[in-house]
Legacy VTK file of the C-alpha trace (Angstrom):
# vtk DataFile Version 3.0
C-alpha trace
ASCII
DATASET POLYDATA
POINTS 205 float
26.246 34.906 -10.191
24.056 31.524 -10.080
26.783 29.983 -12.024
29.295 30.563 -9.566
30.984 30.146 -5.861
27.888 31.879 -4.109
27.196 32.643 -0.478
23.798 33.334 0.735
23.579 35.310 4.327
19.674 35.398 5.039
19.683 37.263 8.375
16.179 38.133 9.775
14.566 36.617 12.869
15.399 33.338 11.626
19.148 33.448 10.337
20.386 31.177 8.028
23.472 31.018 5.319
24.108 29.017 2.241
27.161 27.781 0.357
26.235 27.581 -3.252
28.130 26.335 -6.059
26.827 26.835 -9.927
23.410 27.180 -8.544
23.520 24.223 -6.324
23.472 24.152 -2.474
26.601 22.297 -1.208
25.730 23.273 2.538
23.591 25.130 4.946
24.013 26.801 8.692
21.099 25.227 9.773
20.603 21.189 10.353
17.938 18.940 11.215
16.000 21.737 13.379
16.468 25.296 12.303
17.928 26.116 15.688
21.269 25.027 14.435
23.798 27.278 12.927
23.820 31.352 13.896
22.322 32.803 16.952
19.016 34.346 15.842
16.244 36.381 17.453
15.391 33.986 19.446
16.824 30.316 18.568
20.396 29.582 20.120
21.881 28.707 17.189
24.682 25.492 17.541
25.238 24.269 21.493
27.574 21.669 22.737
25.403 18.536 22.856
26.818 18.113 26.264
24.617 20.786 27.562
21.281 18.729 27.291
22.503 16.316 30.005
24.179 19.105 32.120
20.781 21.023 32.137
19.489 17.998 33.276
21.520 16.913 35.932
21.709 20.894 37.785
18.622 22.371 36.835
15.877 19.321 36.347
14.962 20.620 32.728
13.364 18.579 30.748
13.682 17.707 27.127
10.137 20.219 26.501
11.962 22.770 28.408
15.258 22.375 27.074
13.293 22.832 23.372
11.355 26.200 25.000
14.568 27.511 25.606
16.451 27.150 22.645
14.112 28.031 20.188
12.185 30.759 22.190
14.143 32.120 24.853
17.313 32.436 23.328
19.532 33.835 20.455
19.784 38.095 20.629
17.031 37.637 23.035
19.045 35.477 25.744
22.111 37.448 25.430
20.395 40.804 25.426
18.247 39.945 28.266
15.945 42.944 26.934
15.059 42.130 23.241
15.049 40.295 19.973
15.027 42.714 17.528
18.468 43.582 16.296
17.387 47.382 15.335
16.545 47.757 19.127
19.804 46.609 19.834
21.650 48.695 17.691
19.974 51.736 19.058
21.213 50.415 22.567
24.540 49.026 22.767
26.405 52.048 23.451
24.776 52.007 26.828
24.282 48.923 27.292
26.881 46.360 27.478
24.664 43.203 26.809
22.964 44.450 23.655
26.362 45.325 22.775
27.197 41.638 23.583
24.299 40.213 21.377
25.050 42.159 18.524
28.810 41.162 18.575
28.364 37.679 18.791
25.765 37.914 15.788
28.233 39.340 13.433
31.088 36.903 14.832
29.269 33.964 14.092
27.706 34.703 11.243
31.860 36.013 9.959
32.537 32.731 11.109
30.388 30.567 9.031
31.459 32.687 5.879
34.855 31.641 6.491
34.000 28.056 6.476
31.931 28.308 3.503
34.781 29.886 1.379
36.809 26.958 2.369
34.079 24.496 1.244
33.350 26.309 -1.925
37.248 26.998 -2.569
36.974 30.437 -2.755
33.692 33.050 -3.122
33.152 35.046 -6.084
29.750 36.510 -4.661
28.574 37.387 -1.207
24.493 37.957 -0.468
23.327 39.510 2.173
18.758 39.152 2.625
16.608 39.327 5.146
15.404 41.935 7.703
18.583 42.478 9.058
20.577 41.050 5.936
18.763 43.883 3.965
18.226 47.041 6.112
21.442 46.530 9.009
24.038 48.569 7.385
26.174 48.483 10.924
25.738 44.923 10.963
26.779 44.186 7.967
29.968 46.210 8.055
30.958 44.240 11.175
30.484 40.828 8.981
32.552 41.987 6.777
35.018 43.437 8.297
38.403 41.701 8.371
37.277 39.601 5.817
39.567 41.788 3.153
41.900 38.283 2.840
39.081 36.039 0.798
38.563 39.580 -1.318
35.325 40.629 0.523
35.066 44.020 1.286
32.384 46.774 1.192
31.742 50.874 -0.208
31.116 52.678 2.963
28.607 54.823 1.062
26.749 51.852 -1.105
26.399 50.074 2.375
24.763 53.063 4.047
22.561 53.254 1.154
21.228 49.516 1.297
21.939 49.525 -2.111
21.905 46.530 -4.783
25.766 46.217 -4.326
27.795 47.198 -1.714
30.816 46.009 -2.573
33.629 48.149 -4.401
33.121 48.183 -8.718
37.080 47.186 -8.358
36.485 44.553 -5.340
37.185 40.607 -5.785
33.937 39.567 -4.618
30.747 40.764 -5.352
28.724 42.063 -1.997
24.785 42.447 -2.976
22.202 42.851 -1.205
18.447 41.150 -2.604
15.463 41.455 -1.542
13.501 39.057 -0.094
9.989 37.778 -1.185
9.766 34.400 0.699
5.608 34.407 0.003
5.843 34.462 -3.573
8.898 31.962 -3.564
6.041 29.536 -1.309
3.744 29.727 -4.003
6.281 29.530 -6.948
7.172 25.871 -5.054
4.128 24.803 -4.197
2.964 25.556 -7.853
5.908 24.007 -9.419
5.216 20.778 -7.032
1.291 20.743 -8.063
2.779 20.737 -11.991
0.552 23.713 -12.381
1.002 24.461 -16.292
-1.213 27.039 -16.248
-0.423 29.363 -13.003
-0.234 32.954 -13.596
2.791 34.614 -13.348
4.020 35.747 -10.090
5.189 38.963 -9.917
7.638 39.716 -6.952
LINES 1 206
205 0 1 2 3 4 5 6 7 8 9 10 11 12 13 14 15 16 17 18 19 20 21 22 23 24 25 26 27 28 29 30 31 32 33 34 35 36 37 38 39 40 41 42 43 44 45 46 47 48 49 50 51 52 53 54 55 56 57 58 59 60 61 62 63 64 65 66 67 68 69 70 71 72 73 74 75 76 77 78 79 80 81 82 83 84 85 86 87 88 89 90 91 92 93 94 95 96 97 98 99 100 101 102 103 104 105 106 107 108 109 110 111 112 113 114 115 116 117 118 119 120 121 122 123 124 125 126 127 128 129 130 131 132 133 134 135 136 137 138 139 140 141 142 143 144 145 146 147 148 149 150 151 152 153 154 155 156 157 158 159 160 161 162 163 164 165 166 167 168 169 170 171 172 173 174 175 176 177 178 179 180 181 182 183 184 185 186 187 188 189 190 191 192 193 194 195 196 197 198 199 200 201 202 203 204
C-alpha cells in the first residue's frame, strides 16, 4: 500500500486528506492554517478570500473576529446551527433539514477533494478512511463514496457496517480500509526520532 497511489481521508473534528505517492506526500487539504481544505467540526474549511473584506465592509468584523469565526464557530457547527459532532447529526437529519445540510456538504467536499487527488496522483490504488468519523461513520462514509464507482472506488455494504479493516469489495479496483488512529504514540514516535533517541523503548500502538 505505502508503495503506491495512496489517499489518506482523516475525518474527525479536525478533517484533513492526503495524496500520497510511494510513501511520499504530494499534497494535503489543509494549507498554511488548518482551517483550509474540508468543512470540519468547527473550522470552515476553504472560503473565497473575498469574504474577509466583505465581512469587513457590512458587518465591522475584525481580523480577531473573522479568525473566531472560522476556526470556532463554523464547519458542521455553522451549518447545523445546533452541533459539531457528526454522530449527533446523523441521529438528526431526518428531522432536521440543517443537520441534514451539514452532513451533506461534509461528504460532498470531502468526495470532492478525492477526485482531485486521483487526478494528481493519476489514478488511486488505495483509499483510507481514519479518524473519529473516518473510523466509526459507516453512513458517512458510504455517501463519500458513493458515485465514485468511475476511479474504481466502491464499498461492501456489510464490511462498511462492520467498520471493518477493509471495506471495499475482495474483487474491487481500489482498496477501501479503514486504520486506526493512534496520533499520541505517532507524537512521541516523532519527537523521539527528532531527539535521535537510540535507545527509546518500543512503542506499542
Amino acid at each position: 500500500m505505502a508503495q503506491g497511489r495512496v489517499i489518506l481521508a482523516h475525518l474527525g473534528n479536525g478533517a484533513s486528506l492526503a495524496a500520497v505517492r510511494n510513501g511520499k506526500s504530494i499534497d494535503t487539504s489543509m494549507s498554511f492554517t488548518p482551517t483550509a481544505g474540508v468543512p470540519m467540526s468547527t473550522r470552515s474549511g476553504d472560503l473565497d478570500p473575498g469574504l474577509v473584506w466583505y465581512l469587513a465592509r457590512t458587518e465591522k468584523m475584525t481580523a480577531k473576529q473573522f479568525n473566531e469565526m472560522v476556526n470556532f464557530q463554523s464547519g458542521l457547527l455553522g451549518i447545523s446551527e445546533t452541533s459539531s459532532d457528526m454522530s449527533d447529526l446523523l441521529s438528526r437529519e431526518a428531522a432536521d433539514v440543517r443537520s441534514a445540510e451539514a452532513v451533506a456538504l461534509f461528504c460532498y467536499q470531502v468526495k470532492k477533494w478525492i477526485g482531485a487527488f486521483a487526478a494528481a496522483l493519476g489514478g488511486v490504488q488505495t483509499l483510507v478512511f481514519a479518524g473519529g468519523i473516518g473510523e466509526n461513520a459507516a453512513p458517512v462514509r458510504e455517501r463519500i463514496c458513493d458515485g465514485l464507482g468511475f476511479l474504481g472506488i466502491e464499498i461492501d455494504k456489510t464490511r462498511n457496517a462492520e467498520n471493518a479493516p477493509l471495506i471495499s469489495p475482495d474483487t474491487g479496483h481500489v482498496k477501501v480500509r479503514i486504520i486506526r488512529t493512534d496520533e499520541e504514540v505517532m507524537i512521541a514516535r516523532s519527537v523521539a526520532q527528532v531527539l535521535n533517541f537510540s535507545s527509546t523503548p518500543k512503542l506499542e500502538p
